[in-house]
C-alpha angles and dihedrals in degrees: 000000000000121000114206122197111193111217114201116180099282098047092070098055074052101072124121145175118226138184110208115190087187092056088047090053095046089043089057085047101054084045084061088063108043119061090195097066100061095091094121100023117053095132092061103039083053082056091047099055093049098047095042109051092103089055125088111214092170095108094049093044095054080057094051100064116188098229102020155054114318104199113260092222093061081070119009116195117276111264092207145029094267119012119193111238090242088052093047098048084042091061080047088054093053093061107127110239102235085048095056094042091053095052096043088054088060092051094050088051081069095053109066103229101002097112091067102056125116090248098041090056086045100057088040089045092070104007081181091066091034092064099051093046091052084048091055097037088059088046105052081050091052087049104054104023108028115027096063096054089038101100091050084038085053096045095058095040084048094058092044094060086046089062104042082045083059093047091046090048083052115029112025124240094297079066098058099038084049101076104016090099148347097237088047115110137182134182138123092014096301134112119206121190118192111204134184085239104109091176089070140091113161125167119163130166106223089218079186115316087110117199143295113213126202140196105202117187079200102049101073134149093016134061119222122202140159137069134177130222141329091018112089108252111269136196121185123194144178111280119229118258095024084133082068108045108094092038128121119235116288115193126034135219113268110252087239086054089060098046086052097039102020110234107284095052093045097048087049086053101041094050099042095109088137133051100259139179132237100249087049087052085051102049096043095053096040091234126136118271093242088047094057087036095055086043091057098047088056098046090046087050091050093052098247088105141057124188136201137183122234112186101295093344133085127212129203118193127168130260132233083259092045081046099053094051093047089054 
């Protein structure tokens, strides 16, 4: 069913770009329980399987109905650019009770007979206690599935905003919305969003509050938009290069290329098809934080490199001349 976000003039002096470590971690979630959905992600969800069998997801996948509401609460919007994943399930935590049973009975009204399951009039039962449990539930997620990957998941959220951020610098909104999704249009100042979910109807006029947008790894191959007051309007999308995410390296540095770099250099160089930081370079390669920064200085000072600041991170890419050695 179609989603329609209404953009009056302020709203479009109100877009943002946000990272949500709590959506990454729902979204996996939700991939745990559709088959369907593993299409780019087989190896984790192996890994998954094999860390979590002593984890029961049953109380966040009722929540998570396949046609139907999820309830906000479960993942708020991010407030800021980059939340950390203990701010934001603290903000999860904060949820008053008779707000979250209110929007969990919603979401039980989507799933015939749910509601009268033993676990459904449990969590209703004491919505309090159901809120921490669903908390703890997403953190000990985050800390065995996601936040080890995070660094490799952040790097390749982080260069699709820098892209979008590119398209939106040349060619207006228009531009960006554009190509963030097939079932993404825009015209007349307003956004519709067509999604598989049959269950939902959402219209809602922005009267200011502008629009959060959010590349999820997760996410694919659906778009998820919505959201009701008070939250800020969201809309998540599939992030660019998620086909190659799990993969291994594919191409490996000439041997010239080493002679002239050394192996480490040339392999950074080599590698760098997306804009990275110098933590995810870290992290990918196994090397020590001060050995990649001091590759990357010297790559930068060669030429090969260019670097840009984005709030309290830093982004090397490489340049045409970078480009032309890697090749």
């Amino acid at each position: 069913m179609p989603m329609h976000m209404h953009f009056g003039a302020p709203d479009l002096l109100r877009c943002r770009f946000a990272i949500s470590p709590l959506w990454e971690t729902q979204e996996a979630i939700r991939t745990l329980a559709r088959p369907e959905r593993h299409g780019y992600h087989p190896r984790w969800v192996r890994r998954a399987r094999e860390v979590l069998t002593d984890l029961d997801l049953e109380p966040l996948w009722l929540m998570m109905p396949q046609c139907g509401y999820t309830p906000d609460f479960l993942c708020p919007p991010p407030a800021g650019p980059l939340a950390s994943m203990a701010s934001e399930t603290a903000r999860v935590r904060a949820t008053e009770p008779a707000a979250a049973y209110a929007e969990m009975t919603r979401t039980l009204t989507h799933v015939p007979g749910a509601a009268d399951t033993p676990l459904a009039r449990a969590m209703l039962a004491d919505p309090a206690r159901t809120i921490r449990e669903l908390a703890d539930l997403h953190e000990r997620v985050w800390d065995a599935l996601i936040a080890p990957y995070w660094p490799r998941l952040r790097s390749l959220l982080e260069a699709d905003i820098a892209f979008r951020t590119k398209r939106l610098a040349d060619e207006g909104l228009a531009g960006l919305f554009a190509d963030l999704h097939p079932r993404i249009e825009w015209a007349d100042h307003t956004l519709t969003v067509t999604t598989r979910n049959t269950a939902l109807t959402h219209t809602r006029a922005l009267d200011g509050d502008g629009l959060v947008l959010m590349p999820a790894v997760f996410v694919w191959p659906e778009v998820v938009g919505g959201f009701d007051p008070p939250w800020q309007p969201t809309l998540v999308y599939p992030a660019r290069g998620i086909g190659e995410l799990w993969s291994e390296p594919a191409r490996p540095a000439s041997d010239a290329l080493v002679r002239l770099l050394g192996a480490n250099r040339a392999t950074i160089l080599v590698e760098l098809d997306a804009p990275a930081t110098t933590s995810a370079l870290a992290h990918r390669y196994g090397l020590a934080l001060s050995s990649v920064s001091g590759h990357l200085s010297v790559l930068r000072d060669a030429g090969l490199l260019s670097s840009r600041r984005h709030g309290h991170q830093v982004r090397y890419e490489r340049t045409p001349l970078g480009n032309a050695l890697a090749q």
